[in-house]
Every structure is written in C-alpha cells, then in structure tokens.
C-alpha positions in Angstrom: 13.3 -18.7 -13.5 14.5 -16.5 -10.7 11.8 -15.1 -8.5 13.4 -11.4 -9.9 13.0 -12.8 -13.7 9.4 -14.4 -13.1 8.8 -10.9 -12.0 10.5 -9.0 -14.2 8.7 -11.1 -16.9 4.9 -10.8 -16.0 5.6 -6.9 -15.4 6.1 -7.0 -19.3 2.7 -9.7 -20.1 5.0 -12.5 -20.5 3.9 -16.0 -19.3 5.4 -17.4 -16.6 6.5 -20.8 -15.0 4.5 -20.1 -12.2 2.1 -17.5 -10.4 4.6 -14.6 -9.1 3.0 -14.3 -5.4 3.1 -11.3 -3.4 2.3 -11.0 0.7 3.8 -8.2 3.0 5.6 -5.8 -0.2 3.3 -2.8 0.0 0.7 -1.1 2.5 -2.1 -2.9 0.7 -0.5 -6.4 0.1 0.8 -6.8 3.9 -0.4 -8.9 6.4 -1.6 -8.3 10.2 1.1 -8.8 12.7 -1.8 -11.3 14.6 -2.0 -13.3 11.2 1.7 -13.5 10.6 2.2 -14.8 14.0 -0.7 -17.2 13.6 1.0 -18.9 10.5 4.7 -19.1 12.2 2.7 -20.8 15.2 1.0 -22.9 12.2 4.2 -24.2 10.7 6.3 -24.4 13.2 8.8 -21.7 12.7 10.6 -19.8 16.0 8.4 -17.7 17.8 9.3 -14.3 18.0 7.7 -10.9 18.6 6.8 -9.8 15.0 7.8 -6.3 14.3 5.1 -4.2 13.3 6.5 -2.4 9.9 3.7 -0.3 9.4 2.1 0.9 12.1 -0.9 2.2 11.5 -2.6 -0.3 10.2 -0.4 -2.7 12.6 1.0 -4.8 9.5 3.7 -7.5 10.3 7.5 -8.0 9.2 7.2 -11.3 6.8 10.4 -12.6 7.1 12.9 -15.3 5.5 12.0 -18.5 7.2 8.2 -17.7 6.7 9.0 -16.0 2.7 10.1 -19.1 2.2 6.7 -20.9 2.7 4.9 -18.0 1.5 6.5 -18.7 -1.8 6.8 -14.8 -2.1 8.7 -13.9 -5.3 8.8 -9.7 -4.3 9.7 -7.4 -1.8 9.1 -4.2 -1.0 11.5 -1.0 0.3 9.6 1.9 2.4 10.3 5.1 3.4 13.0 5.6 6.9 9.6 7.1 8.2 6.1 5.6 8.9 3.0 7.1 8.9 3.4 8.8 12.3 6.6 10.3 11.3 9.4 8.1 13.0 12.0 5.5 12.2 11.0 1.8 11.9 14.6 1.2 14.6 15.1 1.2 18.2 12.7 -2.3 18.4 11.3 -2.8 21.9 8.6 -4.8 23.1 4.5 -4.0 23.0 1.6 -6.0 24.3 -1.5 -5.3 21.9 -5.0 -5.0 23.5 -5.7 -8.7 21.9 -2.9 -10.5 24.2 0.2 -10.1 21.3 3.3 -9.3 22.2 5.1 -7.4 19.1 7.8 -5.4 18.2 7.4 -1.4 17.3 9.6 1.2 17.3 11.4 3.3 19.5 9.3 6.2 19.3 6.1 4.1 19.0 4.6 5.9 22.3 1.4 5.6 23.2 -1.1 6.7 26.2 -5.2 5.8 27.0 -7.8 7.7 26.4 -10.6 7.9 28.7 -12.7 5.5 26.9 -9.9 3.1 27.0 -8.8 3.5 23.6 -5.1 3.8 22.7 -3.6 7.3 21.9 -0.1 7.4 19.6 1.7 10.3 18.8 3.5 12.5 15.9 7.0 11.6 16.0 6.4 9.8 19.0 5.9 13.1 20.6 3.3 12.4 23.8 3.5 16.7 24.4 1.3 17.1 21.5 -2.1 16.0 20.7 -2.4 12.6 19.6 -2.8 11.5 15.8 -4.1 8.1 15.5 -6.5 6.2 17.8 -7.1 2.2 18.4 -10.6 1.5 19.8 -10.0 -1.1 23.0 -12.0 -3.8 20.5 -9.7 -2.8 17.7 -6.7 -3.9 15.7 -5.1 -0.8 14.3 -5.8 3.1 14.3 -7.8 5.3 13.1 -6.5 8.8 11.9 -7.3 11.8 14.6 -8.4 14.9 12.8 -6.7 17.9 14.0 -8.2 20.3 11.6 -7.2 23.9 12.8 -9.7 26.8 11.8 -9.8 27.1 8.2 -9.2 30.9 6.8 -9.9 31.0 3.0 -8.3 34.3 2.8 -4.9 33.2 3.8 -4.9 29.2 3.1 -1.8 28.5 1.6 -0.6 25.3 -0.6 2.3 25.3 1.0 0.4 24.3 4.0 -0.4 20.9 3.0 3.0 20.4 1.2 4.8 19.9 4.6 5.0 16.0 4.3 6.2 16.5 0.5 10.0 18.1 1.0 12.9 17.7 -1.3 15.0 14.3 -0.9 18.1 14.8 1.3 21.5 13.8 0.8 20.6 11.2 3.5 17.7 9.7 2.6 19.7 9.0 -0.5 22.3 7.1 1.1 19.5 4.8 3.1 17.7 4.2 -0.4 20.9 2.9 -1.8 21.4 0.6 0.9 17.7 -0.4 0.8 18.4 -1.3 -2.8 21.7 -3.1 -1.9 20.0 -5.0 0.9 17.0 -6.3 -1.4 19.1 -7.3 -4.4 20.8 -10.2 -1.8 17.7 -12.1 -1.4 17.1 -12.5 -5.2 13.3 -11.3 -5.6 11.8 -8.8 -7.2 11.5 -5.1 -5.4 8.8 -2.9 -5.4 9.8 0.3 -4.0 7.7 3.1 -2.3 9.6 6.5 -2.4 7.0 8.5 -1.3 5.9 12.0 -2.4 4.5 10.5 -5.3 0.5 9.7 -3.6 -1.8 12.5 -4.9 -5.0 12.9 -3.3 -4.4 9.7 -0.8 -7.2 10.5 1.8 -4.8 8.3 4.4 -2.5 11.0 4.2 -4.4 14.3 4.3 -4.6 14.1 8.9 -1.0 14.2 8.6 -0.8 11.7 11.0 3.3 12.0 11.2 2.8 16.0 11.7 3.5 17.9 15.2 1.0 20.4 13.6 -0.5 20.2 10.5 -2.1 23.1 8.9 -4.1 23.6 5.7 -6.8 21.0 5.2 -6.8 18.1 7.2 -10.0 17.3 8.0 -11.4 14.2 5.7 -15.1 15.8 4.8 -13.2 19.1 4.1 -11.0 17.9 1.6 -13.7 15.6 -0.2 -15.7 19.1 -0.1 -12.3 21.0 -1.4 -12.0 19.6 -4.8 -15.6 21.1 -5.3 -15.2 24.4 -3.3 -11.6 24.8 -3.7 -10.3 23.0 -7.1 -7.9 25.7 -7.9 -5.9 25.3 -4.6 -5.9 21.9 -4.4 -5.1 21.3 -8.1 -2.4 24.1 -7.1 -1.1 22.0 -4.4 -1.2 18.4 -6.5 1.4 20.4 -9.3 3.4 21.4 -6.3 3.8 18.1 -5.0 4.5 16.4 -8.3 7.2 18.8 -9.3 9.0 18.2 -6.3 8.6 14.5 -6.6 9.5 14.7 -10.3 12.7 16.0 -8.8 12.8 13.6 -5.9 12.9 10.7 -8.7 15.5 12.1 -10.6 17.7 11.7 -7.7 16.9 8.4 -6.3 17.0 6.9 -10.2 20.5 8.1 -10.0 21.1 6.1 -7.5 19.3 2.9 -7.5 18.9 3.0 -11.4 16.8 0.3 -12.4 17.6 -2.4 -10.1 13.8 -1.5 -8.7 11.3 -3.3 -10.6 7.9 -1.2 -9.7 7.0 1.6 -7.6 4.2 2.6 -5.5 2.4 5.2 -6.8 -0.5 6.1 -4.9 -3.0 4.6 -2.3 -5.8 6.7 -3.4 -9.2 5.4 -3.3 -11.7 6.0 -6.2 -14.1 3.3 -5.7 -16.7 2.6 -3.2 -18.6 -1.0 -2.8 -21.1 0.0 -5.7 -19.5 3.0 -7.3 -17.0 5.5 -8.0 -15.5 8.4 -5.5 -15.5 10.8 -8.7 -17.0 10.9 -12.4 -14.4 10.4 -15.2 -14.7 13.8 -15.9 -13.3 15.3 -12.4 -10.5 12.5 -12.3 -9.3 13.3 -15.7 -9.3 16.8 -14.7 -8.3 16.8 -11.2 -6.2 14.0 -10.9 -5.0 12.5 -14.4 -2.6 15.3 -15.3 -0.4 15.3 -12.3 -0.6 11.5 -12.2 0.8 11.3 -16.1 3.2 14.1 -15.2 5.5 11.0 -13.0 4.4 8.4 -14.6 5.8 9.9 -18.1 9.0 10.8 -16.3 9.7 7.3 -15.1 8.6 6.1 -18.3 10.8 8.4 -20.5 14.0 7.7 -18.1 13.4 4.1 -16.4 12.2 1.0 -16.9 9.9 0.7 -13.7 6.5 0.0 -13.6 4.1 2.4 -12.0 1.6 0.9 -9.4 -2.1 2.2 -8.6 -4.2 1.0 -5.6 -7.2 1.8 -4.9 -10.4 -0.2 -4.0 -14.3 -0.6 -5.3 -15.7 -0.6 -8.3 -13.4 1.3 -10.4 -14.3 -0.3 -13.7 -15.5 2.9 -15.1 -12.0 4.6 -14.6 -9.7 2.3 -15.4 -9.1 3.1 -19.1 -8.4 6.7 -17.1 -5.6 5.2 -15.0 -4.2 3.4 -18.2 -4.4 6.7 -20.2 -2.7 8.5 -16.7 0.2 6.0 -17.3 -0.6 3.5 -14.6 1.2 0.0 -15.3 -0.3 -1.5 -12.6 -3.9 -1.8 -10.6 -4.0 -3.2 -7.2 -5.9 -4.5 -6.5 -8.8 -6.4 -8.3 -12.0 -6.0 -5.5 -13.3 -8.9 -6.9 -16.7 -8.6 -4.8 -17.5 -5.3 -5.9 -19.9 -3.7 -8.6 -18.7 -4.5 -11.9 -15.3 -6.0 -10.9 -15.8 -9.7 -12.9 -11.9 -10.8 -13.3 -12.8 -12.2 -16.6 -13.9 -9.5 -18.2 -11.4 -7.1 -16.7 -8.6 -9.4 -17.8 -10.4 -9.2 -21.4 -10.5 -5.6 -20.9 -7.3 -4.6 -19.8 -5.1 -7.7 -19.4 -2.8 -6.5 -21.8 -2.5 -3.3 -20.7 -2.1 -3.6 -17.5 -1.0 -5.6 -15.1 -3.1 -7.0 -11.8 -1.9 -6.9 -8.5 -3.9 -8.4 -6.3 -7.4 -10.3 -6.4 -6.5 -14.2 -5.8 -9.1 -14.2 -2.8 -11.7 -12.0 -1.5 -10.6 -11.0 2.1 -13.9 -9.2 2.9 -16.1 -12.3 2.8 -14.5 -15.9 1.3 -11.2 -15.5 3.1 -12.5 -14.0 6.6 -15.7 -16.0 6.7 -15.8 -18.4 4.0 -14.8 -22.3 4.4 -11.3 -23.9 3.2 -13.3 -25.0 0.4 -14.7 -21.7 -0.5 -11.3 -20.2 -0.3 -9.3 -23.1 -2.1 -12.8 -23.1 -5.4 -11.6 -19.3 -5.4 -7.8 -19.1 -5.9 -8.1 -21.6 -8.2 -10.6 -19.9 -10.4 -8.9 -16.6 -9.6 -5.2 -18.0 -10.9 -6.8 -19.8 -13.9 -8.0 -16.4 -15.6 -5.8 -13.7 -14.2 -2.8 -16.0 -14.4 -3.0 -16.1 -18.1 -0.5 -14.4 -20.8 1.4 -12.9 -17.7 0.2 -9.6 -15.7 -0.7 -11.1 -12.4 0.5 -11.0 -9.1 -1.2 -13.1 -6.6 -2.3 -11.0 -3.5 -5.6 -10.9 -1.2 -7.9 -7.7 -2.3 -6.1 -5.6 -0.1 -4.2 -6.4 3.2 -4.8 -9.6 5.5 -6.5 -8.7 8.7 -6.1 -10.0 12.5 -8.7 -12.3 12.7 -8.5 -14.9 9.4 -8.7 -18.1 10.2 -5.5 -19.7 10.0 -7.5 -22.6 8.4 -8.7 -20.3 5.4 -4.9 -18.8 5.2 -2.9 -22.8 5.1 -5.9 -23.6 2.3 -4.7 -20.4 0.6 -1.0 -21.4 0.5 -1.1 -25.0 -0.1 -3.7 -23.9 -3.1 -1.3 -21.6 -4.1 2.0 -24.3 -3.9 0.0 -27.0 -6.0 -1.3 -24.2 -9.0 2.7 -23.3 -8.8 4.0 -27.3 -8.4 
C-alpha cells in the first residue's frame, strides 16, 4: 500500500499493512524545532537551520530526508498566515534563547522586555503592542492579553469575527497549489483551512490582530458562555456560516484530493475532568460543530478532525453525535482515558489520532524501555481493525531526550517491518 491508501484506508476502519504514522501534520502532532534538530544531528542528516512553521508554539519544518526516517505516511497544508498574522516566506536567520539557530519568517520581529523575555508582534508590526511573550527560560510564547474595556451595551459579534473573513480569490489560488504540491510526495493530506475552530481558547487574544476588540481576555470568555451565551452563541453561527461558505469554495477547488481536515483545537478536558458538562457543549457547541461537519459530509468525502486534550471520555459520544470523524488525541494519562476501553467504545466510530506515547511523563522523563513497553502496547490495541494514527499525545517538546525519541522510531519501524 501507498502511504495515501494506508491512509485513506484506516480513515474508513480498514486494517492496514502497517501503522499509518503521523509527526509534524497539524498544530498538535508537530514537533519542536530543538527536537527536530536533535534527531537530524542523531542520524546524520545535513544540518540546517530548521524553519519554524508555526511559530507560536516554535514547531519545526519536518522535512524529506528526515520524513523518510520518520516513516510519516501524512502531511499537512496550513493557512498562508500563522498565528501572529504573517506569511510563513521571506526565511532569515534567528538565534533562540537556548543557543538554536532557526529559520522564521520575514516578519517574525521581535523586541525584549524588561524582564528579558521576548516580545513578537501582530503582523510583525513592532509600532503596536506586542501579542505573544517567551519567558527567557522558555521555548515558545505565551498569548498577551490585550483586552480593551468591555462595554455590554455596545459589544458586537462582529467584533470577534475579524479573524473569520470570507476566502479570497487569492487564498484560493495558494490552496490549490498547496494541494498540487502535497499530492507529489505521495502521502496522505490533512488540511487546515481555517475558520472552522469554534470556541479555540488559543485563538480568542487574537494574537495575529493589530487591535482586537470584543472579548479577548481568556477568564472573560470562559465567564462569557455563562454571562453572555446569547452573544457568543451569536458569534459561533456567524463564524460557521461564513466557513460553510469558505468550504464550498475551497472543495471546488481541491475536491477531494484532501483526506481530513482540521476542525478545531478546542480544549474540553482538564487532567481529571471536563471544561464543560454535556449539557452546555451539546447546547453551546454541538450545533455549530454538526452544522460543517454535515456540510462536508453531505458534499465530500473528508474526514473531520477534533483535538482537544484531558479527560474527555464523558463527551465523546457528543463529538461523534456533532459529526466528528476523528479525536486527537488519546491523553492516555488522564482520568478515564484507558485506550482499551476507548477503542471498545468508540473504535468503530471513530478514528484515533494520536496516543502511541505519553509526552507528559513516559516520553519526557521516562527510560527507552518505558517508552519502547508503551508504543508497543499502545500499537497493539489502538492499531487494531484500522482507526489509528500513530502520534505523541499532543506535540513533541524541546527538551525530549533524543534517546526516548530513536526508541520511539526504531519501536515504531520493527511493529511496521
């Protein structure tokens, strides 16, 4: 089988020859630019400033020579923008506070704070205030609230639909050559459109806006869908009929040469329990949620992909009933989160992105032993009757030990020989 087919096929529960692996597609399946360089170091490849691809969480390009060892059967297409509004071009150099020399945008500018801390900027515009902040012991930002006084009497839902505008002619033309560009390397392609993330808390700053207005604070918007459901129910069914619209357009022109789509990063779980009873999501979120997903269901054959962390067991027949194909990821080390019975559960219903190896504990601080006893368990039941992809619970961070990462690999190469 292909890589594209052995995806393709576990999208649908089908078994597969091997385990379809997944490591740098989506904002939660990446890897740290410090880890990717750490493995090219590891194996020898060409060392070369990594490009940072996303970065606010500093994520590193994965690219062919290293795919190749990866074993990495998908792909994923972003947005021309990043999360502080400019273009992933113009590359030029950047030395990190921990010694790394990378590649980041044109636009990627950046100033200290006086605690030391690094300062970047909307658009790369330094003559506004600042929207994300690295602490000097850090690895990637944090968002800078700029919450402007909040007036009840003339809030707006158009003011936190800024980010969510109608597709342009342009963007158009880049997704097509996006598409074109993936097809040549024969994997399967997950594809994040945008517009479609309701209720992602990593997005409410506005961290690519000169000036965002509305609600933008973190604690206020927790505290909105209590003290102000109607608006922000208002501005979900906004958002979703523009991106109902958006879709429409990009299907025209990348039909269904895309394989999945990212949905949403919206948390609802914490380490021991949920960010919101059943009853609020299936009233707050589920009905804008089902609104896409049926579209793309109705008119497409892509599958429709969910992240969010915790313990989300008690939602997840909600996400299947919102018409989520896919959960990313599994937290295996959180309340109620067993892989066996979730694979019981919901295995044939949905398909599990994520959850080979636990990256707060067993991956970061674990032994090669610890890490190579749990891919192989992990693989064995979520590999079964198709509906896995093999990912870390969420991304790889700077400071794995390249040790735990090789035992990972070569655990993964011998399940897949």
């Amino acid at each position: 089988m292909t890589s594209k087919e052995r995806v393709q096929a576990i999208l649908n529960h089908k078994q597969t020859d091997k385990i379809v692996v997944d490591f740098g597609s989506t904002t939660t399946t990446g890897i740290h630019v410090l880890a990717v360089e750490n493995l090219c170091r590891y194996y020898g490849l060409e060392m070369r400033p990594v490009k940072v691809t996303e970065p606010f969480q500093m994520l590193g390009e994965v690219e062919e020579d290293l795919q190749e060892i990866l074993g990495i059967d998908v792909i994923g297409i972003s947005p021309q923008n990043n999360m502080f509004g400019f273009a992933n071009e113009d590359w030029k150099e950047f030395s990190t506070f921990w010694g790394q020399t990378v590649l980041v945008p044109g636009k990627f500018n950046t100033s200290y704070d006086s605690d030391g801390s690094l300062l970047i900027y909307p658009e790369g515009n330094t003559g506004v205030p600042a929207s994300g902040r690295m602490p000097k012991a850090g690895y990637f930002f944090d968002a800078v609230i700029r919450q402007q006084p909040i007036d009840d009497t003339v809030l707006s839902p158009e003011d936190n639909l800024e980010e969510f505008g109608h597709i342009s002619g342009r963007d158009l033309v880049y997704w097509d050559q996006q598409v074109t560009k993936a097809l040549k390397s024969g994997k399967g392609i997950i594809a994040n459109f945008g517009g479609t993330a309701v209720g992602d808390i990593a997005l409410v700053p506005g961290t690519g806006l000169i000036n965002p207005k509305g609600i933008r604070d973190v604690a206020e918007w927790y505290m909105s869908l209590m003290m102000r459901r109607d608006y922000v129910m208002e501005v979900f069914d906004k958002q979703t009929d523009i991106a109902v619209s958006n879709l429409k357009k990009i299907f025209n022109v990348v039909g269904n040469t895309v394989d999945a789509v990212f949905m949403c990063g919206a948390d609802f779980g914490t380490q021991n329990s949920q960010f919101c009873s059943k009853e609020d999501f299936e009233e707050v979120y589920a009905p804008f949620y089902r609104k896409m997903n049926d579209w793309i269901h109705a008119n497409t054959k892509w599958k429709t992909f969910k992240h969010s962390c915790g313990a989300v067991e008690p939602l997840i027949e909600s996400f299947i009933g919102a018409g989520f194909d896919i959960l990313n990821p599994i937290q295996i080390n959180a309340a109620g989160m067993d892989s066996r019975m979730l694979k019981q559960k919901y295995g044939d219903r949905l398909v599990f992105w994520g959850g080979g190896v636990d990256t707060q504990k067993v991956l970061a601080f674990g032994t090669p032993d610890d890490v190579k006893k749990q891919v192989q368990e992990q693989c064995e039941v979520l590999g079964q009757n198709g509906g896995f992809v093999f990912n870390t619970v969420h991304n790889i961070q700077a400071n794995v030990p390249v040790e735990n990462l090789v035992t990972m690999i070569d655990t993964l190469k011998r399940i897949n020989s």
